[in-house]
N, C-alpha and C positions, 0 to 999 in steps of 0.2 A: 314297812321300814324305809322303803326307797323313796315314798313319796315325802318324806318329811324336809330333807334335804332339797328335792326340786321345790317346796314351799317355797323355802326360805331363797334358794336361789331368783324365784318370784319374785319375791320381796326386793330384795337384794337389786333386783333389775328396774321393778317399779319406782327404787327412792333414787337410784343413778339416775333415768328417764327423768323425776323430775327436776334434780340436782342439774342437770343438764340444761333443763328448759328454765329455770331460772339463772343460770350463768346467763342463757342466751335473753331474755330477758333482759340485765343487768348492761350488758354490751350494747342491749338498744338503746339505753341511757345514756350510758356512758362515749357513746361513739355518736354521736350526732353530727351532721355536716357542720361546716364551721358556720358560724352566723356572718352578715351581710358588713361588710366593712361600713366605718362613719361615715364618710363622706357618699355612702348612698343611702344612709338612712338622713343624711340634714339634705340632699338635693334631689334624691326618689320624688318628694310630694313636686317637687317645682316641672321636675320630668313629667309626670301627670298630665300637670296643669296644661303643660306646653302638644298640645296635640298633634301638633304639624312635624315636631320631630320624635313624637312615642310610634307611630303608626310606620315599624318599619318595613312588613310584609305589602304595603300596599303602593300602590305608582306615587307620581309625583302630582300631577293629578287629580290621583284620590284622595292626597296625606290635604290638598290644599281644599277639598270640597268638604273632609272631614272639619278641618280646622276650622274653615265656614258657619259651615253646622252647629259647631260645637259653640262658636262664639256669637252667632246668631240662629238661635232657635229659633226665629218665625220661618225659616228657610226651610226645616224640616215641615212643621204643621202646614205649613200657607198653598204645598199642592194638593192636599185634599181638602182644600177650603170649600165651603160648598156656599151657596146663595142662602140655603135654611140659615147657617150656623151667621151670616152676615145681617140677617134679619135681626136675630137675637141680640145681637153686638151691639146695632145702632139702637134697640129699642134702650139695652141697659145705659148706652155712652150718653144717652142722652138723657136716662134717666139722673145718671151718674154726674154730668155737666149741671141737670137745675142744683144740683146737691153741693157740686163744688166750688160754682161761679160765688154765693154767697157766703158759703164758708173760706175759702182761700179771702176770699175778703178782709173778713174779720181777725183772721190769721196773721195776715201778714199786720192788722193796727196790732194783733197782740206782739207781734216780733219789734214792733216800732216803725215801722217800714209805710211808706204810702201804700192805697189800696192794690193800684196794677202791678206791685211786688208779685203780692201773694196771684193774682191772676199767669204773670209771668211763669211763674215756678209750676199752676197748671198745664201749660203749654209743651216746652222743649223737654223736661222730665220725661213725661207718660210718651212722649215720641219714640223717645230712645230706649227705656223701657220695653215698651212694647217689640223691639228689634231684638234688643239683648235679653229680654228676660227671660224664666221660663215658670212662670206663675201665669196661670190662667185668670184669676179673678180679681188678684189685688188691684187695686185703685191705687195712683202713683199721686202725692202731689202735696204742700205744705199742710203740716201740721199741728195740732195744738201744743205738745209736749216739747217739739223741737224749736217750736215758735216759742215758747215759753225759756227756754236752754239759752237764745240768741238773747232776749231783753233781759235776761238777769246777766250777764256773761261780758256782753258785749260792750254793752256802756260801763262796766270798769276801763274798758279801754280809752273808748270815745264818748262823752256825750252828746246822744244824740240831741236833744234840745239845743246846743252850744252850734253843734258842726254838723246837719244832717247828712252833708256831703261825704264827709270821712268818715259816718256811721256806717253807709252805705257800700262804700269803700272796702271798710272791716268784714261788713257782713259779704261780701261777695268772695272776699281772700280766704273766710272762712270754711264757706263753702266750698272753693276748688282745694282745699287740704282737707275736708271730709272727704270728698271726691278721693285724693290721691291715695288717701287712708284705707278707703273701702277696695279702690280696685285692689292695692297692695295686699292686701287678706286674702282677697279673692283668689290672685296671680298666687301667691306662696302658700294657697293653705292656710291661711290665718286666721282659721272660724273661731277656735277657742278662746282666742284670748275676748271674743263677744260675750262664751259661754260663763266668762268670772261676771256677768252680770246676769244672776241666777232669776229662774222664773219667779221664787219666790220675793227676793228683792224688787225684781220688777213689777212685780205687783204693788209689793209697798211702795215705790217711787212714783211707781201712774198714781196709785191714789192722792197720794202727797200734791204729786202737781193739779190734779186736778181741782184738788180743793185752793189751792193757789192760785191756778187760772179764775177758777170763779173766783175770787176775792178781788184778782186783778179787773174785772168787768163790772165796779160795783162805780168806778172811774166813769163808764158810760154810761152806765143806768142810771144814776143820780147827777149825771151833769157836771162832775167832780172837776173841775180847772188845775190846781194844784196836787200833782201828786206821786208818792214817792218812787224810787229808781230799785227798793229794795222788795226782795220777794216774798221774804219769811211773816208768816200769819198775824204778827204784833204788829210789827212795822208797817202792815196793810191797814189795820183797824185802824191802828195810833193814825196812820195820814187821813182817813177818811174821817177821820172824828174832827181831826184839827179844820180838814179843811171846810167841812159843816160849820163847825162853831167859830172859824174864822167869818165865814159868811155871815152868820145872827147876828154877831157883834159888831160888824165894819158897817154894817147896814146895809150890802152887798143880796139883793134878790135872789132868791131861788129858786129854780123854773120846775117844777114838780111835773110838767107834760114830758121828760124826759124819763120818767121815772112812771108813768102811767103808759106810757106805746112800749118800753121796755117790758113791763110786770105783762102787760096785754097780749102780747104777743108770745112771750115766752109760754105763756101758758095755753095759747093754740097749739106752739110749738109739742110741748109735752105732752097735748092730750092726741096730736096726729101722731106721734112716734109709740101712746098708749095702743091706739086701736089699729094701728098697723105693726105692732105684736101681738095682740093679742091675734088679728084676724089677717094673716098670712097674704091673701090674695089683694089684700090693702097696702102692699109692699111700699107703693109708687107714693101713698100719702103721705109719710115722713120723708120723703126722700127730695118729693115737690113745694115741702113745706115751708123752706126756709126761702127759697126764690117766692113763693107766695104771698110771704113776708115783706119781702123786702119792697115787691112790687106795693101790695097795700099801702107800706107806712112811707113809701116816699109818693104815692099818689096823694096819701091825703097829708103829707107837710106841704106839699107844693101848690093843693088845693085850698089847705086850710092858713097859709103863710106860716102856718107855724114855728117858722126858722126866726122870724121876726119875732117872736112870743118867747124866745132863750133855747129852744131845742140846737140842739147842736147838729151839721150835719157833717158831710163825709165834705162837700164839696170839690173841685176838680178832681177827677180821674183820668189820667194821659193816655189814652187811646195808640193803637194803632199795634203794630209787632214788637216782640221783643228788642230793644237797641241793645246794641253790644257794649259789656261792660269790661274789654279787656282792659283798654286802658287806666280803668278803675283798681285794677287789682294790685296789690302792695308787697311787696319782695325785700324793702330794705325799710329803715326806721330802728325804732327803738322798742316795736311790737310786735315785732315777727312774731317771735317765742311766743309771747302770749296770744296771738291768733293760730297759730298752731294747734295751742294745745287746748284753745274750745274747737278748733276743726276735727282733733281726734274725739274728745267728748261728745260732740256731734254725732261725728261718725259710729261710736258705738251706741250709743241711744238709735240712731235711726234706723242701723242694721237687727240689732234687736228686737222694736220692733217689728220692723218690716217681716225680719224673717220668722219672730210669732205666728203673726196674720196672715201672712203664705203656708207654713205649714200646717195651720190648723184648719186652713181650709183644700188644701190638698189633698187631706186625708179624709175628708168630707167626700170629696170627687175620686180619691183613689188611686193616686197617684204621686211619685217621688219628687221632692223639693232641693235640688242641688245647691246648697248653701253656699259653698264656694263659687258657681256663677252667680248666684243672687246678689252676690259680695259685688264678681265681676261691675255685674249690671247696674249695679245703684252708685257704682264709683265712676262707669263713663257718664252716667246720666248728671249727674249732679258736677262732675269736673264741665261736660256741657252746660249745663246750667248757670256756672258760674262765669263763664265767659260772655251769656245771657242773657243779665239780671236778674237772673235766679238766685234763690236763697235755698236753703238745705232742705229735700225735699222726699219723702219716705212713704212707705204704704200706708195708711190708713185703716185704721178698724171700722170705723163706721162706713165710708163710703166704700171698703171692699166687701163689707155686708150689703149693704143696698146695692154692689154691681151684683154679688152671688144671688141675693133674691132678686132680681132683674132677667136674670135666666142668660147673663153673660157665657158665653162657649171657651173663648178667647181672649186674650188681649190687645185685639182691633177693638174693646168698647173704651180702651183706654187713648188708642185712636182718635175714636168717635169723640170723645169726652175734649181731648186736646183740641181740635180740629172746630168745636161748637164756642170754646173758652174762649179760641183764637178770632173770630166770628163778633162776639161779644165784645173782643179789646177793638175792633175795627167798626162796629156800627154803633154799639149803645153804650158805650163807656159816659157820654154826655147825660142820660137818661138817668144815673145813679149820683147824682149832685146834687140831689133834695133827700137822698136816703139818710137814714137819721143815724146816729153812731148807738143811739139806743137799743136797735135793731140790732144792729152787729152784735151787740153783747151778748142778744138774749139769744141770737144763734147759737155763739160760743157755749152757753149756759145748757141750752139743751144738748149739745151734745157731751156733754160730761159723764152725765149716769153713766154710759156706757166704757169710761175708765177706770171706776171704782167696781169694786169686784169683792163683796163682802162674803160672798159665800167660798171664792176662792182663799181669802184670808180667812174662812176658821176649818176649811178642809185643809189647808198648810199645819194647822195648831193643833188637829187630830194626827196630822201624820209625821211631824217631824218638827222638833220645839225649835231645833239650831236655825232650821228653815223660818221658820217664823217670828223670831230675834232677828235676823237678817231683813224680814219682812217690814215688821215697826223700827227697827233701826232705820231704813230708806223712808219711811215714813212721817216718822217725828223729823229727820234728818230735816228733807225738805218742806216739811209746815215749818219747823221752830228757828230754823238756821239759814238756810242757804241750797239749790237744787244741787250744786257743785259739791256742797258737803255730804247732801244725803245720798250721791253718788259715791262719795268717799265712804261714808261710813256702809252703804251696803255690800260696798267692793271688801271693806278691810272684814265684814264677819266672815263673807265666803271665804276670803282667805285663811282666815280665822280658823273655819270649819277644816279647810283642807289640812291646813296645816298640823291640827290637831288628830287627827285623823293618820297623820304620817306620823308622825313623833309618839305617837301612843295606838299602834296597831291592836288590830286584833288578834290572841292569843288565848289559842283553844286546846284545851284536852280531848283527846279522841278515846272512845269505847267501840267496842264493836257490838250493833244492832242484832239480837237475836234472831235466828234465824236469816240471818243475809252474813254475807261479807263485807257489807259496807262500815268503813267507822264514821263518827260522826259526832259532835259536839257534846260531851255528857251532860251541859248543862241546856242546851235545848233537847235532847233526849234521856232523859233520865233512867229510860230502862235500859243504855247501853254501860255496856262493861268495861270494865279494862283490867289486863292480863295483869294479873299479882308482878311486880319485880320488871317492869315493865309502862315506862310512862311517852306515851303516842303525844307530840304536840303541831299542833298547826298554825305554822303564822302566816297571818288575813293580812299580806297585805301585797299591796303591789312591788314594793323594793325595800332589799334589807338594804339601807343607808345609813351615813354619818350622823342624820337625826334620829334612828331609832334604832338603832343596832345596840347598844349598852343597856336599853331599856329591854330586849327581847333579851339577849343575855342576862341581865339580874332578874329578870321576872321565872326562867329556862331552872335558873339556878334557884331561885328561892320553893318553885314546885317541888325540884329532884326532893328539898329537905323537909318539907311538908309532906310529900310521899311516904319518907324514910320514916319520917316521928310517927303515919299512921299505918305502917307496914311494919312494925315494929315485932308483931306476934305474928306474921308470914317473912319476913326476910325484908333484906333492905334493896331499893333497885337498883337494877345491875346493869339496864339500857332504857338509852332515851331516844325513842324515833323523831326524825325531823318530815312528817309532810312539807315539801317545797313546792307542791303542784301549783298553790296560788302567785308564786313571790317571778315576778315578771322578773327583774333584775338583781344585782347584789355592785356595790361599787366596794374601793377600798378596806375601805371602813367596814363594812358587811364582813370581809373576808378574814380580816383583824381581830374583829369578835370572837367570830366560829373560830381562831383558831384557837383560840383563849378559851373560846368554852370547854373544848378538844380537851386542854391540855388540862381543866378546870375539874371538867367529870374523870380523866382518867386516873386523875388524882383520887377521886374517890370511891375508884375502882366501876365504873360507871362508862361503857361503851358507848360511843355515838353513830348513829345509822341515820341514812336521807334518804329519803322515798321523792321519785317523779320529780327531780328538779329541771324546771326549764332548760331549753335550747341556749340563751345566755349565760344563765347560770349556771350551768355544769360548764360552759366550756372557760369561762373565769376563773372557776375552779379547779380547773384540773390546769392552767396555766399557770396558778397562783400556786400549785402541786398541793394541793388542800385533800383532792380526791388521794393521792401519794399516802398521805400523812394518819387516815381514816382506813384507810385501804379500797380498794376497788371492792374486797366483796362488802361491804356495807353501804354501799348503793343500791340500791333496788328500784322496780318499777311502780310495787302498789305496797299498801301499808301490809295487807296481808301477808306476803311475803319476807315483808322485814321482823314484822314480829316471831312468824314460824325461824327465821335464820337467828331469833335473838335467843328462841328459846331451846331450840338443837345447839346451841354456843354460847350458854352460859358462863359466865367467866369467873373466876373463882376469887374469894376475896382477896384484896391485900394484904 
């Protein structure tokens, strides 16, 4: 008889013990330290940035060798430099220099620019670079997509046929505000706004241009004199056609040996870049191919006169070091603004890049790519640059693949490679006066396959459609239009995507998984449950806000009544859980909703409960007295718990 009562006093003490443990629980929610005031969450990242005054444990000293460090990484690597790792470097920089002396060539005719532009911009980049940087492999120095970005861009401003002078001008002012752009990202933290130019956009934008470039080089293969300023794929045809059949008809000759050393060569080209993928330890045969070229076709114009027979050639190249172009650079006029704002377009095309092609090959080697110094580095380098005669200068895909297959350690082969350029501007710049512009194209020409990336565009199209809308959007953008629009239109989908994405969250009913506690989406798990009288909802999103807050409220409300019309023969529901665990933040407007919802369900006799709300969000709310208004015990920490307290507190109708 006596045991019956110690039962129940068991009892009795096991459901207080846990009634206990879930207050205590509920106060871990509910009592959370306060969150970090604004003004250290907008100036935290700049504090970072700033090494010399985060480092407070350490001397004055140390705070200044860290700061060192931090802002020049070769300072770290450079005392366990060994003599092996120096071996490698020279072999790649110089593999790297046959690769770039002829490419930056032809780069810089495609930017508009005379040849020792683009030699320029190999020089004092990869210098400074290599100081600041902390990418191992990437190759520093002009390139086809950026060089492509200045000759459509630029001559709205200036033409350069009219004024090379002010072209030149342009293009250097350009430069030092890409420079100013890129450090500024770097110093504040500013990677993201690089990230609204999404990988799959980027994809479709290289391809776009690349197919662009090529059509641009059809001006030297064919010997073209006449030809347009505009980039879009009609506009290229349309000039090339005019200017052929302006020739047939005016009875104007037409030198077809420009058009047979072009087709010739390119297709040495293609077939050395064939068999040194296919056959790995052939690395160096595409890499020396292009200097091989050039050597060939300007020995035999100068042997065969061929210049005298209509081939066209490159003739004077100005030799000697970089001149300084400050005095060059433009501050006042009527084009600031608009040199500005191709310096910031610039600057996010070439950080883009760049820090592509650095991180996919870091992760190759294995090691971490600090986006914000990369930022740092490509913004001193290129603001030197532009003081330099440099033009906008960025890593390279192709020739950071031929330094990586080159067996580069370091960025002393970026060194090496500057230091051989520099070499070149002072002994043989005379020696490239008979090369043909023929050449140059088909340089250009071959390195394009490696821009277009078809297989990357239809793994985009298996994995995510929005993504690949954003993709042929950048795409058609810059074949049919303009590179400036097809950057506009890849920019406006990801917006597009984000935006859609916050204004229409996601909005999930929870069951609970048999046999487990976990609840979880019923319509990705079909065999989960959900408690009769009792509707679990999770909203997927990062912040309840002014753009979707009304929308998770009518969607909250239309389920409660779609529940009730199919609970109709078990009872109508009598509480609605809110999972919070995903929703990062809650502003005004968030808070205005809930409290309408509040007031919405209680109306229809329908309890509201929050499971796991963030650190901001409970403390917004309990500021805003929301937590007051619901009451403290309908907080809880896991779903489990709220259901069990909905179901012991059943509330009786109205």
């Amino acid at each position: 008889m006596s045991s019956t009562p110690t039962m129940r006093f068991s009892e009795q003490e096991h459901f207080h013990l846990e009634d206990t443990g879930q207050i205590e629980r509920s106060l871990w929610v509910l009592e959370p330290p306060n969150p970090p005031p604004l003004w250290n969450k907008l100036f935290s990242p700049l504090k970072k940035s700033m090494f010399f005054f985060s480092s407070k444990k350490k001397t004055y000293l140390g705070r200044v060798v860290s700061f060192l460090e931090s802002l020049f990484p070769i300072l770290c690597w450079f005392k366990n430099y060994k003599a092996s790792k120096f071996k490698n470097d020279l072999l790649a920089g110089l593999t790297l220099a046959s690769l770039s002396i002829p490419q930056s060539i032809g780069y810089a005719n495609l930017a508009k620019l005379d040849p020792q532009y683009g030699l320029y911009t190999s020089v004092v980049p990869p210098l400074i670079y290599a100081v600041m940087g902390s990418s191992r492999e990437i190759a520093i120095g002009p390139v086809a997509v950026v060089s492509l970005l200045l000759s459509s861009l630029v001559p709205k401003v200036v033409d350069p046929a009219v004024d090379p002078d002010a072209y030149r001008s342009v293009v250097f002012t350009v430069t030092l505000f890409a420079g100013i752009f890129q450090a500024a990202f770097g110093i504040f933290r500013l990677g993201f706004l690089v990230d609204f130019l999404s990988h799959a956009a980027l994809v479709g934008f290289m391809a776009g241009a690349a197919i662009i470039i090529g059509l641009q080089q059809l001006k030297g293969l064919l010997g073209v004199t006449h030809f347009t300023n505009k980039t879009d794929v009609i506009s290229v045809l349309e000039s090339v056609y005019k200017s052929l059949h302006q020739q047939i008809t005016s009875g104007e000759k037409w030198y077809p040996l420009n058009f047979v050393i072009g087709c010739s060569f390119l297709i040495f080209l293609l077939i050395a870049r064939f068999v040194g993928r296919r056959n790995k330890k052939l690395f160096w045969l595409p890499a020396i191919a292009p200097l091989l070229s050039v050597l060939l076709s300007t020995s035999i114009v100068y042997l065969s006169k061929a210049d005298k027979n209509g081939v066209n050639i490159i003739k004077h190249v100005k030799g000697g070091l970089n001149p300084s172009s400050v005095h060059k650079l433009q501050f006042h006029g009527p084009h600031v603004g608009q040199t500005a704002k191709i310096g910031l377009i610039s600057a996010v095309i070439a950080l883009t890049e760049a820090i592509a092609v650095g991180r996919s090959f870091a992760s190759i080697k294995g090691y971490h790519l600090d986006g914000n110094k990369e930022m740092l580095a490509m913004g001193c380098m290129n603001i030197a640059g532009s003081l330099s005669s440099c033009y906008v200068a960025t890593g390279s895909f192709s020739r950071t693949a031929v330094n990586f297959s080159a067996g580069c350690q370091t960025s002393v082969s970026n060194i090496v490679m500057a230091v051989t350029v520099f070499l070149c501007l002072e002994l043989f710049t005379r020696l490239l006066y008979y090369t043909p512009m023929a050449i140059l194209a088909s340089i250009i020409l071959s390195a394009l396959p490696g821009l277009i990336d078809i297989n990357e565009a239809c793994y985009i199209w298996k994995v995510d459609k929005f993504d690949f809308l954003a993709c042929i959007g950048a795409f058609f953008g810059v074949l049919f239009v303009s590179v400036e629009i097809g950057l506009l239109v890849a920019v406006s989908i990801s917006f597009a995507k984000i935006l859609i994405q916050s204004i229409r969250p996601g909005i999930e009913v929870l069951g609970r998984v048999p046999r487990t506690e976990a609840f979880c989406d019923v319509s990705q798990y079909p065999m989960a449950t959900s408690t009769p009288g009792i509707l679990v909802i999770r909203i997927s999103s990062g912040s309840l806000c002014f753009a979707n807050a009304n929308f998770v409220r009518e969607r909250i409300l239309k389920w409660v009544i779609m529940e009730e019309e199919n609970e109709l023969a078990k009872g109508k529901v009598y509480a609605v859980i809110l999972d919070m665990g995903n929703l990062m933040n809650v502003d005004t407007s968030g808070i205005l909703v809930l409290e309408e919802l509040h007031k919405r369900l209680l109306s229809r006799g329908v309890q509201l409960a929050m499971v796991n709300p963030r650190w901001v969000v409970i403390w917004k709310l309990k500021v805003a007295h929301f937590v007051d208004k619901i009451g403290k015990k309908w907080v809880f920490l896991t779903v489990g718990e709220a259901v069990d307290a909905c179901l012991s507190s059943k509330l009786p109708e109205p």
